[in-house]
gemmi code that builds the backbone of each chain (N, CA, C; Angstrom):
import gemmi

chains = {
    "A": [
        ("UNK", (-15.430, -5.817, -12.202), (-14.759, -5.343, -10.990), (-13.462, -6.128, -10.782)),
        ("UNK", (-12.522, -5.577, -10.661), (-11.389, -6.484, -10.172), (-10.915, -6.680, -8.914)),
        ("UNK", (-10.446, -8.129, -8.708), (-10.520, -8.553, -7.249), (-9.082, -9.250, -7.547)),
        ("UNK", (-8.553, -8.600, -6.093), (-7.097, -9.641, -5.549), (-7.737, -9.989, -5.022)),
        ("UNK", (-7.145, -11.892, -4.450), (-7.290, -12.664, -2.928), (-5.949, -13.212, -3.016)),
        ("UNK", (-5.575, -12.985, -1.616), (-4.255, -13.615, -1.367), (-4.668, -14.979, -0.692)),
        ("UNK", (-3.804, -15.749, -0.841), (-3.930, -16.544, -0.266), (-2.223, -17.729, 0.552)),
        ("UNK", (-2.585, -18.643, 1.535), (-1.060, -19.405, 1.846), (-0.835, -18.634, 3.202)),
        ("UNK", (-1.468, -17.844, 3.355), (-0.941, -17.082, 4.823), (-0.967, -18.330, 5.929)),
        ("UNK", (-0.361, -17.767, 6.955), (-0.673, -19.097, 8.377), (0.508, -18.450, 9.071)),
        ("UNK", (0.442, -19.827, 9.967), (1.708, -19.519, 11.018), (2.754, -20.546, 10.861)),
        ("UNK", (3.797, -20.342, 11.350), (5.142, -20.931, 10.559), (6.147, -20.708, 11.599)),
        ("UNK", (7.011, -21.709, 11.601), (8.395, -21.413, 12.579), (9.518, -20.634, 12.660)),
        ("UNK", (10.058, -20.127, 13.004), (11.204, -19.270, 12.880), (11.981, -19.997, 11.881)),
        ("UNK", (12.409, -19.722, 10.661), (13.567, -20.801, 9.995), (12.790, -20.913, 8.566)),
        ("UNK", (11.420, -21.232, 8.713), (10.452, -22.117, 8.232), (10.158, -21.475, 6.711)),
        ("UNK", (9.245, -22.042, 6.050), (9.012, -21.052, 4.841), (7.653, -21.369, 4.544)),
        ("UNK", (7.120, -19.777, 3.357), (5.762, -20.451, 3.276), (5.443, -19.756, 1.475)),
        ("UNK", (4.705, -20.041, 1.385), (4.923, -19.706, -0.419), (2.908, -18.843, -0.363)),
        ("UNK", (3.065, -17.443, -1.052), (1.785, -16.856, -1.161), (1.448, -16.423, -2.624)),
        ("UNK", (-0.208, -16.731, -2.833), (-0.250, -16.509, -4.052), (-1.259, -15.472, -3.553)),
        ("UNK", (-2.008, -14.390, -5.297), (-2.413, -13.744, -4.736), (-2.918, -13.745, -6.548)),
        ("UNK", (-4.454, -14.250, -6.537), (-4.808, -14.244, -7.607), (-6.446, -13.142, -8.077)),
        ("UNK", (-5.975, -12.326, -9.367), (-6.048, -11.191, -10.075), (-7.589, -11.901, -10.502)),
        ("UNK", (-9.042, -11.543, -10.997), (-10.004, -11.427, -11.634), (-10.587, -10.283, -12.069)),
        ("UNK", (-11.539, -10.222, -13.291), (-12.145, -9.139, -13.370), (-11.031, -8.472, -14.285)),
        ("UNK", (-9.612, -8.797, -14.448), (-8.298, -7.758, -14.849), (-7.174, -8.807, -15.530)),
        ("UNK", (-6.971, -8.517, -16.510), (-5.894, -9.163, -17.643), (-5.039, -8.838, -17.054)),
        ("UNK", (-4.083, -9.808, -16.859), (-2.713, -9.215, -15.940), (-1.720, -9.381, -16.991)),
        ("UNK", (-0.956, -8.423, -17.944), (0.099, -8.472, -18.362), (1.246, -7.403, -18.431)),
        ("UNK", (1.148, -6.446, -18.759), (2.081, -5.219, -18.499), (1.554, -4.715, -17.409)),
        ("UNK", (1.592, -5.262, -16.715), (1.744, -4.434, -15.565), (2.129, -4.444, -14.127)),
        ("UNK", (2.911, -3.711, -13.174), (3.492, -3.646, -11.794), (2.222, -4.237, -11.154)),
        ("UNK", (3.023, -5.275, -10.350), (2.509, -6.137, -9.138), (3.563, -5.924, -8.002)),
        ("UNK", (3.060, -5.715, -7.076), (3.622, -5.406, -5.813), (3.330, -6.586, -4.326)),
        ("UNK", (4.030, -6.883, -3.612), (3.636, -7.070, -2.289), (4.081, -6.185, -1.201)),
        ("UNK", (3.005, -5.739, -0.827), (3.108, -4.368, 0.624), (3.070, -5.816, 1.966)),
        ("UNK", (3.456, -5.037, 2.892), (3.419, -5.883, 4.532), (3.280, -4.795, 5.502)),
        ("UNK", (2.184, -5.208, 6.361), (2.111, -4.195, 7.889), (2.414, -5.085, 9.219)),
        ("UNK", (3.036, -4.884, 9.839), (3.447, -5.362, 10.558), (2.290, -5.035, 11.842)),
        ("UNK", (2.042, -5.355, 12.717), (1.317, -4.967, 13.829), (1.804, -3.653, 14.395)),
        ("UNK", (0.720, -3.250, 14.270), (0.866, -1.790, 14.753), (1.786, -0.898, 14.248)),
        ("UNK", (1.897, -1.403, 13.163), (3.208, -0.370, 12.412), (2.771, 0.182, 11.176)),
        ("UNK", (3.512, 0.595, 10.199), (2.787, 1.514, 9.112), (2.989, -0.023, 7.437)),
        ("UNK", (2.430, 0.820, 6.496), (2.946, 0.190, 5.714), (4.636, 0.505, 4.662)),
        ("UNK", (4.814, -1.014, 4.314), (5.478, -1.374, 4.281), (5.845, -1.733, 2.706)),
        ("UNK", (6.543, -1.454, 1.828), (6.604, -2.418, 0.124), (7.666, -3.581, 0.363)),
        ("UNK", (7.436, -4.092, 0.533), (8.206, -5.644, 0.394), (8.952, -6.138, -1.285)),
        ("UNK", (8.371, -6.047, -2.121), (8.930, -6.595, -3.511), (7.982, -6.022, -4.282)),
        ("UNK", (8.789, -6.013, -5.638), (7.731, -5.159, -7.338), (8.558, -6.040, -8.394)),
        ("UNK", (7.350, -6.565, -9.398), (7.632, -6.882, -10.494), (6.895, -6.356, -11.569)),
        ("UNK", (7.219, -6.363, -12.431), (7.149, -5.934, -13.929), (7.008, -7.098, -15.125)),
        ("UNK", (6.585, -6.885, -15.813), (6.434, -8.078, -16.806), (7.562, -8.591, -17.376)),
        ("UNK", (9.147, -7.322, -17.316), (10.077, -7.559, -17.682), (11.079, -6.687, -16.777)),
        ("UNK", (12.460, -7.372, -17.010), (13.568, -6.822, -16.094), (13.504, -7.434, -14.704)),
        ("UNK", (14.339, -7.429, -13.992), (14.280, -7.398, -12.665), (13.007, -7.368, -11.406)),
        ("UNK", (12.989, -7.800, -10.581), (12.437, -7.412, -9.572), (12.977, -7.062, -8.409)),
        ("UNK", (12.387, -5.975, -7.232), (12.603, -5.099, -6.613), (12.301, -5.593, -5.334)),
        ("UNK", (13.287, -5.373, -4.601), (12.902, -5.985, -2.714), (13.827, -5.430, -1.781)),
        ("UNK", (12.335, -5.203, -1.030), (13.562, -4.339, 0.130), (14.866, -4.847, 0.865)),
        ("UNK", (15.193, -4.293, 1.379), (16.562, -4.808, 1.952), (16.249, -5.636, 2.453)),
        ("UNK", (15.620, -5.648, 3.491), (15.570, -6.289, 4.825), (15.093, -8.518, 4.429)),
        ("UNK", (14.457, -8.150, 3.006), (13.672, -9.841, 2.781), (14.761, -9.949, 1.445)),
        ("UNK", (15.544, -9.485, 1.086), (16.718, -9.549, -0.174), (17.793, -10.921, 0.166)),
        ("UNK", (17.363, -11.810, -0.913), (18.013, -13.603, -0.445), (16.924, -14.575, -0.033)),
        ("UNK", (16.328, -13.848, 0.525), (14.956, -15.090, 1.069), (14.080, -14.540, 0.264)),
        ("UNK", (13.562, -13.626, -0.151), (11.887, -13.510, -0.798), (12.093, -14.021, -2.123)),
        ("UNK", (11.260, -14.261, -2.865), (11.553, -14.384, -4.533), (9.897, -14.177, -4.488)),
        ("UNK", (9.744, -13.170, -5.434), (8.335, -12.604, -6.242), (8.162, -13.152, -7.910)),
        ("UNK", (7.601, -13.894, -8.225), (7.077, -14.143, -9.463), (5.697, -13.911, -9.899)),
        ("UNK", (5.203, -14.381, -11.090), (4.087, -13.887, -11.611), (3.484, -15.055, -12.690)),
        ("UNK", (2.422, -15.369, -12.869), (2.331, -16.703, -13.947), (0.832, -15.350, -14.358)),
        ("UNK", (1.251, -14.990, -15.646), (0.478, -14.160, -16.637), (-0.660, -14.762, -17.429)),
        ("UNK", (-0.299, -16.464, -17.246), (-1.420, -17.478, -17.648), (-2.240, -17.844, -17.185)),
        ("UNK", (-2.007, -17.665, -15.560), (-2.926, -18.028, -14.360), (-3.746, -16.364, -14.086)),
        ("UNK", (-3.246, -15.702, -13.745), (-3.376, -14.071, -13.784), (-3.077, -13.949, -12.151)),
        ("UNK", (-2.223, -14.512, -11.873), (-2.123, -15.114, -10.157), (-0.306, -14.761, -10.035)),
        ("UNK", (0.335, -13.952, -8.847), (1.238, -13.349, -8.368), (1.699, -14.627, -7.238)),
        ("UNK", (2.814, -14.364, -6.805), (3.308, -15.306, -6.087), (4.506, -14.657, -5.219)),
        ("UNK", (4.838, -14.640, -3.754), (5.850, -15.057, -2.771), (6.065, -15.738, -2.311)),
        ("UNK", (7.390, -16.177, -2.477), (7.931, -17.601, -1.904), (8.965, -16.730, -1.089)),
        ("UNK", (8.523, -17.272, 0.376), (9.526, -16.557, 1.594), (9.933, -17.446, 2.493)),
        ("UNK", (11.547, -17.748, 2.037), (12.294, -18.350, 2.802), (13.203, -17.690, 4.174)),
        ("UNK", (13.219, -18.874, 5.133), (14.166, -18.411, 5.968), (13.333, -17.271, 7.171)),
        ("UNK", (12.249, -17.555, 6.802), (11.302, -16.817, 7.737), (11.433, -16.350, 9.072)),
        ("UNK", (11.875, -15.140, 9.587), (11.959, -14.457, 10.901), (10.672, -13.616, 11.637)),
        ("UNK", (10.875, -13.771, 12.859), (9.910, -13.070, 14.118), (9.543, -11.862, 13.033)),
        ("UNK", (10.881, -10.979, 12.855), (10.181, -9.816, 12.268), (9.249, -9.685, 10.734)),
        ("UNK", (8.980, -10.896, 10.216), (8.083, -10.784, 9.079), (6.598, -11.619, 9.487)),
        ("UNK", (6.558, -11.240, 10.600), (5.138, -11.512, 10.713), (4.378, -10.428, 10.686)),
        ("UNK", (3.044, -10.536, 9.636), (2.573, -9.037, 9.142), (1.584, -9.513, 8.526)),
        ("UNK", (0.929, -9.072, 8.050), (-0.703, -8.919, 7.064), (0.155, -8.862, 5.980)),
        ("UNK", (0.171, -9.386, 4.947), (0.913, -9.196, 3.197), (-0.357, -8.748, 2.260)),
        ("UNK", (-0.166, -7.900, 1.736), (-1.037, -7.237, 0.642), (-0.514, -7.604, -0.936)),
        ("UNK", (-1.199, -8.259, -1.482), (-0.783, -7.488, -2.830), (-1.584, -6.874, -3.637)),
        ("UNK", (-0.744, -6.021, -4.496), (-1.067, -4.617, -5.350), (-1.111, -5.056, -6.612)),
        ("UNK", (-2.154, -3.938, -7.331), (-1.855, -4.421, -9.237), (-1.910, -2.990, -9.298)),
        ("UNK", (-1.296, -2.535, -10.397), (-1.148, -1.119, -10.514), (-2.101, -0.995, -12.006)),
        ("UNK", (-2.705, -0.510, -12.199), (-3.429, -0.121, -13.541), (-3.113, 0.810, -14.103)),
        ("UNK", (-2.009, 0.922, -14.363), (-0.612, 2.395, -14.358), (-1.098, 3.702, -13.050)),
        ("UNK", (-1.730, 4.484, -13.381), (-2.232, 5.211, -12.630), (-3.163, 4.870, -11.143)),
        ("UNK", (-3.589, 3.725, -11.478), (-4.956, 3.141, -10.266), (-4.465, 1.757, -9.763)),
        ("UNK", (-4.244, 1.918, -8.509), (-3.661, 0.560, -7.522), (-4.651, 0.039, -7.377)),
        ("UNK", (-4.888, -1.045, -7.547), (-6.131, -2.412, -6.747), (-5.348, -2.866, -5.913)),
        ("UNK", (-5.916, -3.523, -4.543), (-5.677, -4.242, -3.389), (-6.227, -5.312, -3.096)),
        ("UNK", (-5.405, -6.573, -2.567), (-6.416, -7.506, -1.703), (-6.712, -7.229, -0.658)),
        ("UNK", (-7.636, -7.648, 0.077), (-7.891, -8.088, 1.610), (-7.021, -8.166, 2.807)),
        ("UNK", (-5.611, -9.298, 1.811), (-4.122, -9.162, 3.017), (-4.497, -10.965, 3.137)),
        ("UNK", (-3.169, -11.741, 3.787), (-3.277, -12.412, 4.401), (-2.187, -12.263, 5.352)),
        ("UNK", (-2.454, -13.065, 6.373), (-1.513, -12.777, 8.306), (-0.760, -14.085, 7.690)),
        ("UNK", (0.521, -13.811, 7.781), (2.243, -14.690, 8.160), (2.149, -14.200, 10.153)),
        ("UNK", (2.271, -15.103, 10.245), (2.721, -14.677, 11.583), (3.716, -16.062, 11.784)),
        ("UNK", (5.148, -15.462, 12.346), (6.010, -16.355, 12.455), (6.672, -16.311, 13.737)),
        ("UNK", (6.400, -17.609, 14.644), (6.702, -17.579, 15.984), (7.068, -19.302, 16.170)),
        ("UNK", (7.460, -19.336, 17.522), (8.104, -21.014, 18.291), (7.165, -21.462, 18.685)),
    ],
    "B": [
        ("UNK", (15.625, 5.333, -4.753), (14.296, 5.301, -3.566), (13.627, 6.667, -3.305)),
        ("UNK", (12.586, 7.247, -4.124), (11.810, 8.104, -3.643), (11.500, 8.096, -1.869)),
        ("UNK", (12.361, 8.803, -0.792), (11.336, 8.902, 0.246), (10.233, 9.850, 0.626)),
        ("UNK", (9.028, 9.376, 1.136), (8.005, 10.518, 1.390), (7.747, 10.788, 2.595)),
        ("UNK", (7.664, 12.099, 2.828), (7.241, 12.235, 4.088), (6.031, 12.865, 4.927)),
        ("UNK", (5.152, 12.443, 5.176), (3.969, 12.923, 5.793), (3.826, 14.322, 7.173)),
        ("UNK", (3.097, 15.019, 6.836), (2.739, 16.043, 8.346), (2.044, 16.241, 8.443)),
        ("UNK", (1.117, 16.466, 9.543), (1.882, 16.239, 10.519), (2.178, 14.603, 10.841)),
        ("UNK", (2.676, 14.129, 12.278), (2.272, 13.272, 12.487), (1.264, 12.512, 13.077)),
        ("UNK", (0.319, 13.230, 13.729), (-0.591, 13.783, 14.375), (-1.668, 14.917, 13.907)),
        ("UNK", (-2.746, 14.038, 13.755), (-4.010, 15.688, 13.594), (-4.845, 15.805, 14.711)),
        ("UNK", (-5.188, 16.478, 15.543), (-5.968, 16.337, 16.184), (-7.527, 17.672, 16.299)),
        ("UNK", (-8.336, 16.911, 16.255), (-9.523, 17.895, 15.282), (-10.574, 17.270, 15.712)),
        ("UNK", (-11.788, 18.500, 15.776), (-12.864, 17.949, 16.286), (-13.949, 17.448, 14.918)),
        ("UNK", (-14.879, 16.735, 14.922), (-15.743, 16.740, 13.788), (-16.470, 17.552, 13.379)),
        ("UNK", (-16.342, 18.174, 12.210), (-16.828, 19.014, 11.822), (-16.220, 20.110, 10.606)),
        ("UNK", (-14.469, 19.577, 11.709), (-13.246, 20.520, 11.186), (-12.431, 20.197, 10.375)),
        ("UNK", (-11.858, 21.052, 9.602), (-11.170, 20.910, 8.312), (-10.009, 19.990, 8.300)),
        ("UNK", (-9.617, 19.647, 7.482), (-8.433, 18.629, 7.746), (-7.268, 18.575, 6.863)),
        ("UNK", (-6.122, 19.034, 6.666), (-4.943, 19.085, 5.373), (-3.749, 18.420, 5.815)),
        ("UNK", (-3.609, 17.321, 5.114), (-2.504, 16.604, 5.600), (-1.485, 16.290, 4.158)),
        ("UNK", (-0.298, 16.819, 4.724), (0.689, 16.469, 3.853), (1.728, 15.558, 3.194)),
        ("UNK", (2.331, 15.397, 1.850), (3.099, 14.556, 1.519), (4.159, 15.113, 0.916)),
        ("UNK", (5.386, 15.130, 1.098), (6.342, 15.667, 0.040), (7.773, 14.487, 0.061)),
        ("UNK", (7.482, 14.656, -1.230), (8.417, 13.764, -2.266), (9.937, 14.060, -2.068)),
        ("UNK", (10.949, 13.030, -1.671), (12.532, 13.499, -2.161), (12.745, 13.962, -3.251)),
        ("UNK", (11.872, 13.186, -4.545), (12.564, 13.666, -5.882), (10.374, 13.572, -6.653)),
        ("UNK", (10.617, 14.254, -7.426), (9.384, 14.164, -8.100), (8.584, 13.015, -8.946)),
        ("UNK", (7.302, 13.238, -8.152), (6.543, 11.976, -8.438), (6.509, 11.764, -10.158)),
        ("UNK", (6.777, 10.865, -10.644), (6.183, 10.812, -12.286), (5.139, 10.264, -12.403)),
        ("UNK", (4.797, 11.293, -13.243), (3.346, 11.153, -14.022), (2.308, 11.431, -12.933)),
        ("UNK", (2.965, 12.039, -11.553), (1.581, 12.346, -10.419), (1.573, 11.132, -9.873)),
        ("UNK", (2.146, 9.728, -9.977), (1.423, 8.236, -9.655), (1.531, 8.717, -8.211)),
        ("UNK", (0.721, 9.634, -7.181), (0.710, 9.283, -5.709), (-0.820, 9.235, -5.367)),
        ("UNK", (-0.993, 7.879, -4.598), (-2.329, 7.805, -3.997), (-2.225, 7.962, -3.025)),
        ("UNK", (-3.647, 8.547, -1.889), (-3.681, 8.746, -0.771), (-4.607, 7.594, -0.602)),
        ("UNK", (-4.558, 6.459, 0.839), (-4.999, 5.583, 1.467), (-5.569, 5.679, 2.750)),
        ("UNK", (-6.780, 5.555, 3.469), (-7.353, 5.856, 4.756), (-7.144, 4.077, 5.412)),
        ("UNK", (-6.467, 4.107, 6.806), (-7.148, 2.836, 7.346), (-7.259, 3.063, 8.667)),
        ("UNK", (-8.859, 1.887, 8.688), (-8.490, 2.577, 10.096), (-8.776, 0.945, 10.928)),
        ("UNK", (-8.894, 0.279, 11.855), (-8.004, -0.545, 13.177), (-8.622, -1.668, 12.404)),
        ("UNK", (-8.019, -2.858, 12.312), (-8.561, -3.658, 11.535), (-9.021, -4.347, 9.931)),
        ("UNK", (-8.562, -2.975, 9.404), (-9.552, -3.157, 7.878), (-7.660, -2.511, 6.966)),
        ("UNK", (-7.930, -3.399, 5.942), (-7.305, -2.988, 5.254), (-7.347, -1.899, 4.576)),
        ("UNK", (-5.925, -0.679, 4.062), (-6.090, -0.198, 3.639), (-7.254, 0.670, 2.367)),
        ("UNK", (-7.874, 1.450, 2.497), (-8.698, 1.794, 1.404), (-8.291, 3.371, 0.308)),
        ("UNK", (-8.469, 2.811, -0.699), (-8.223, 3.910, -1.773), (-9.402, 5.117, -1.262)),
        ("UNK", (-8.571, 6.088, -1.406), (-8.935, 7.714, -1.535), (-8.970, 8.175, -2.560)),
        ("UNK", (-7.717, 8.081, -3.077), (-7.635, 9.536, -4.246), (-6.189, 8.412, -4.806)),
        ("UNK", (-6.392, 9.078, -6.471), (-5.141, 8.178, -7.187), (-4.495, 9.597, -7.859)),
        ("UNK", (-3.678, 9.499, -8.579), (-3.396, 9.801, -9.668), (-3.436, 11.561, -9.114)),
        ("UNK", (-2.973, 11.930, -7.848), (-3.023, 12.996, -7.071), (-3.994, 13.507, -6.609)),
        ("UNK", (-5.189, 13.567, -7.733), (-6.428, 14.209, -7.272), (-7.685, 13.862, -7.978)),
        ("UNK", (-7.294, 12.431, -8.141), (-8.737, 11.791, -8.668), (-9.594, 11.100, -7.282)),
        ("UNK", (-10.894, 11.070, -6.713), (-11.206, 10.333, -6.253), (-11.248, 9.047, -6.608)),
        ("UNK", (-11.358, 8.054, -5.959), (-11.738, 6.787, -6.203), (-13.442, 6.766, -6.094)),
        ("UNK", (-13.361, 5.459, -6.409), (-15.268, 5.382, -6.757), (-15.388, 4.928, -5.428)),
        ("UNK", (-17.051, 5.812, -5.090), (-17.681, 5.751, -3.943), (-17.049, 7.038, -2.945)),
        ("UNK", (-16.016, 7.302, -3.270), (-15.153, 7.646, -2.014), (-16.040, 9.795, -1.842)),
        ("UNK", (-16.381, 10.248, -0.661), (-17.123, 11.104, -0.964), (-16.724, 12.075, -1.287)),
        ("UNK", (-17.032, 13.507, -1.512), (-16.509, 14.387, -2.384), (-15.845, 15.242, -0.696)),
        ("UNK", (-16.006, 15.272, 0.328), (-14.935, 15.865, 1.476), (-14.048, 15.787, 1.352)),
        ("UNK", (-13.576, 14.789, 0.251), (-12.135, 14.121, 0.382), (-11.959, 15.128, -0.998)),
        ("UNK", (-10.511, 15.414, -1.096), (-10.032, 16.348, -2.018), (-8.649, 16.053, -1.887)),
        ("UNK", (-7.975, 15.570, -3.276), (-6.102, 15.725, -3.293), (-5.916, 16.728, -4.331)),
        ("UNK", (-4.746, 16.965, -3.795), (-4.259, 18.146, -4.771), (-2.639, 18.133, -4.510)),
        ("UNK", (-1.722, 18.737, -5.809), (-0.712, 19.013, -5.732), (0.220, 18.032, -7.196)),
        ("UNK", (1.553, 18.241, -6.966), (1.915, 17.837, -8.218), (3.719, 17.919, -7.770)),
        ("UNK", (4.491, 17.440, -9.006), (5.661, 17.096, -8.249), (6.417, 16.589, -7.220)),
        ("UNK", (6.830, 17.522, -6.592), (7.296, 16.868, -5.205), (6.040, 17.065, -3.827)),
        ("UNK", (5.345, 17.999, -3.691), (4.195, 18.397, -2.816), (3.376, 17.824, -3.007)),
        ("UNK", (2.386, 17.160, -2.052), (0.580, 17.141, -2.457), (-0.034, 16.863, -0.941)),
        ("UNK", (-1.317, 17.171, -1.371), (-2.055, 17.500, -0.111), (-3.325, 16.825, -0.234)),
        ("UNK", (-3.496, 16.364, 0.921), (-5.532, 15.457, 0.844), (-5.575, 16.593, 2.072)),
        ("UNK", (-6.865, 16.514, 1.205), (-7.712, 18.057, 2.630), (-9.643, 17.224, 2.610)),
        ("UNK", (-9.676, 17.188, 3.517), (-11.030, 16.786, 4.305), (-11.765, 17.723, 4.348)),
        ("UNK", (-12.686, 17.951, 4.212), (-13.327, 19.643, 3.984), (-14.015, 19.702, 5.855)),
        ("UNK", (-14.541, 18.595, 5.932), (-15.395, 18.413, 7.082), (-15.760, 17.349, 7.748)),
        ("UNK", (-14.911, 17.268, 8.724), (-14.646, 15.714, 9.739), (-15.764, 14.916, 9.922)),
        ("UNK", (-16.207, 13.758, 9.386), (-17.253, 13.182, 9.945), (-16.510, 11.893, 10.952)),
        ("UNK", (-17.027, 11.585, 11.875), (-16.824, 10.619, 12.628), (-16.123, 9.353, 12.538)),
        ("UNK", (-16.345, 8.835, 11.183), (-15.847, 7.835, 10.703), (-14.066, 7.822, 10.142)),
        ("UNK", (-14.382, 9.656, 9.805), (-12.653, 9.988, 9.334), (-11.715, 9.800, 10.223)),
        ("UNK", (-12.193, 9.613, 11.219), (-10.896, 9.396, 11.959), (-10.109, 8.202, 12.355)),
        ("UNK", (-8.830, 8.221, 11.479), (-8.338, 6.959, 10.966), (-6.622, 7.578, 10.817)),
        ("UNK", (-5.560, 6.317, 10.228), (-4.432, 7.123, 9.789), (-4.656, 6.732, 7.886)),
        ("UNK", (-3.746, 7.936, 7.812), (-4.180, 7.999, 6.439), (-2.330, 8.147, 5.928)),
        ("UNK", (-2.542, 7.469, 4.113), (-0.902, 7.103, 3.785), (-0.890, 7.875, 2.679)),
        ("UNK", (0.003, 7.998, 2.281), (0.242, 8.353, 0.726), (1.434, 7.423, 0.278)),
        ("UNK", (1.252, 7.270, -1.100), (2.260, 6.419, -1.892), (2.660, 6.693, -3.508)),
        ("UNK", (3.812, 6.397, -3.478), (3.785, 7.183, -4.946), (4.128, 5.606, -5.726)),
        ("UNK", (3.729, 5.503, -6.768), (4.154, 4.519, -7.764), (4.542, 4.969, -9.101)),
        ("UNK", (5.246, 6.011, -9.228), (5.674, 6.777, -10.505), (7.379, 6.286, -10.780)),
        ("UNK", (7.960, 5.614, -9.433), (8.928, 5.179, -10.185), (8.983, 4.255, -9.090)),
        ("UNK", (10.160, 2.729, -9.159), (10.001, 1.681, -8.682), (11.737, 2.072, -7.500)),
        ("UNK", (11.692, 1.865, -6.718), (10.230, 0.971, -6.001), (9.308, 2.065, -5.268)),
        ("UNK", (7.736, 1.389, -5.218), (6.788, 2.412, -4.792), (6.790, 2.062, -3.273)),
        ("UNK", (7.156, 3.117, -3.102), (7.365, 3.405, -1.647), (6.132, 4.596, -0.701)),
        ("UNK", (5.640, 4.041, 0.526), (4.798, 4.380, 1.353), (5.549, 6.024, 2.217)),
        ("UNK", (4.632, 6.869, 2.618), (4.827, 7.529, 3.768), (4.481, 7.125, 4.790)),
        ("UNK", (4.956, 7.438, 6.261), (5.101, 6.834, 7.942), (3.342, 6.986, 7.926)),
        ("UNK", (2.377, 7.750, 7.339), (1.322, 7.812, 7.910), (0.625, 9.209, 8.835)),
        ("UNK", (-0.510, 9.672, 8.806), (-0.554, 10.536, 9.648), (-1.880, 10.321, 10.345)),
        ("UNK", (-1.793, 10.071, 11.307), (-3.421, 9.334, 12.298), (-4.053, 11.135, 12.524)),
        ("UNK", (-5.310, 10.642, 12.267), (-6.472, 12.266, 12.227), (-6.930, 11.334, 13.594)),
        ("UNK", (-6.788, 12.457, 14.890), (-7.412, 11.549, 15.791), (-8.447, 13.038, 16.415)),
        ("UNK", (-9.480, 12.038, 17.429), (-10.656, 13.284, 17.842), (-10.068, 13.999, 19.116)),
        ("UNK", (-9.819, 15.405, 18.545), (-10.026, 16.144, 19.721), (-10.662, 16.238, 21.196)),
    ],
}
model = gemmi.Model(1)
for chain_id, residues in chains.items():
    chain = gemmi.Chain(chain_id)
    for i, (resn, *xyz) in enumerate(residues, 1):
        res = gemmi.Residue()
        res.name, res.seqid = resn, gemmi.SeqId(i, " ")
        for name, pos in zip(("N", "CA", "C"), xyz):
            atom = gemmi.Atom()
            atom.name, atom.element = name, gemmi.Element(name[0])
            atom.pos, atom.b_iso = gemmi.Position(*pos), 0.0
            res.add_atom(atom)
        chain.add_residue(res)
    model.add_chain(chain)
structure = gemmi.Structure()
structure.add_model(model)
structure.setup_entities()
């Protein structure tokens, strides 16, 4: 069976930063799209960043300069490092493994970023 | 940026009753990659249907996707109590995989 758990979530200051991992079992992680989704309270979902085993990675506008998404293929474990942290990225963070056709999910962990 | 867009935004239906909620694509999904997702207050998202019209495991046979390209549709055959939730679709056929706003099935 394969299992995400995210983990690093908490609460954090406006400014502040916090680094999330989000580690893969059950599933060889190498070719393939990893994602982090975000829901904000009471709002819909959200794709935040996508990586690939190669090329570039993908981030929405709004976290583009502060997020950086990596991947350690040795660990089988995904990673956000989110700097510069604002009110509006406080949210549940998901991450995704795509099995080309079939998405797996974690659980989520809560950023909530306030004074 | 594939955007998708869901309809209605709003279902409102008693249990029992049929349910077809829509997704259509700006530009066409590849390879079909759109899943439909149910959540409902609290719980993280849960897989429905992948790959347009595969169920996921466990998930019961009321649940039905269908469609291809730019269109697709999850249809509920028959409301049970628990369905009532908002439900997403997402396509991951080209990057970045991008979500629809959602469409909440609420009780009549």
């Amino acid at each position: 069976e394969v299992q995400l758990v995210e983990s690093g979530g908490g609460l954090v200051h406006p400014g502040g930063s916090l680094r999330l991992s989000c580690a893969v079992s059950g599933f060889t992680v190498t070719n393939n799209y990893m994602s982090w989704v975000r829901q904000a309270p009471g709002k819909g979902l959200e794709w935040v960043s996508l990586i690939y085993s190669v090329g570039s990675p993908h981030y929405t506008d709004s976290v583009k300069g502060r997020f950086t998404i990596s991947r350690d293929n040795t660990k089988n474990t995904l990673y956000l490092q989110m700097n510069s942290l604002r009110a509006e990225d406080t949210a549940i963070y998901y991450c995704a493994l795509y099995d080309w056709g079939l998405p797996h999910w974690g659980q989520g962990a809560l950023v909530t970023v306030s004074s | 940026e594939i955007v998708l867009t869901q309809s209605p935004g709003t279902l409102s239906l008693s249990p029992g009753e049929r349910a077809t909620l829509s997704c259509r694509a700006s530009q066409t999904v590849g390879s079909n990659y759109l899943a439909w997702y149910q959540q409902t207050p609290g719980q993280a998202p849960r897989l429905l249907v992948f790959g347009a019209s595969t169920r996921a495991t466990g998930i019961p046979d009321r649940f039905s996707g269908s469609g291809s390209g730019t269109d697709f549709t999850l249809t509920i055959s028959r409301l049970e109590p628990e369905d009532f939730a908002v439900y997403y679709c997402q396509q991951f056929g080209s990057a970045p995989f991008t979500f629809g706003p959602g469409t909440k099935v609420d009780i009549k």
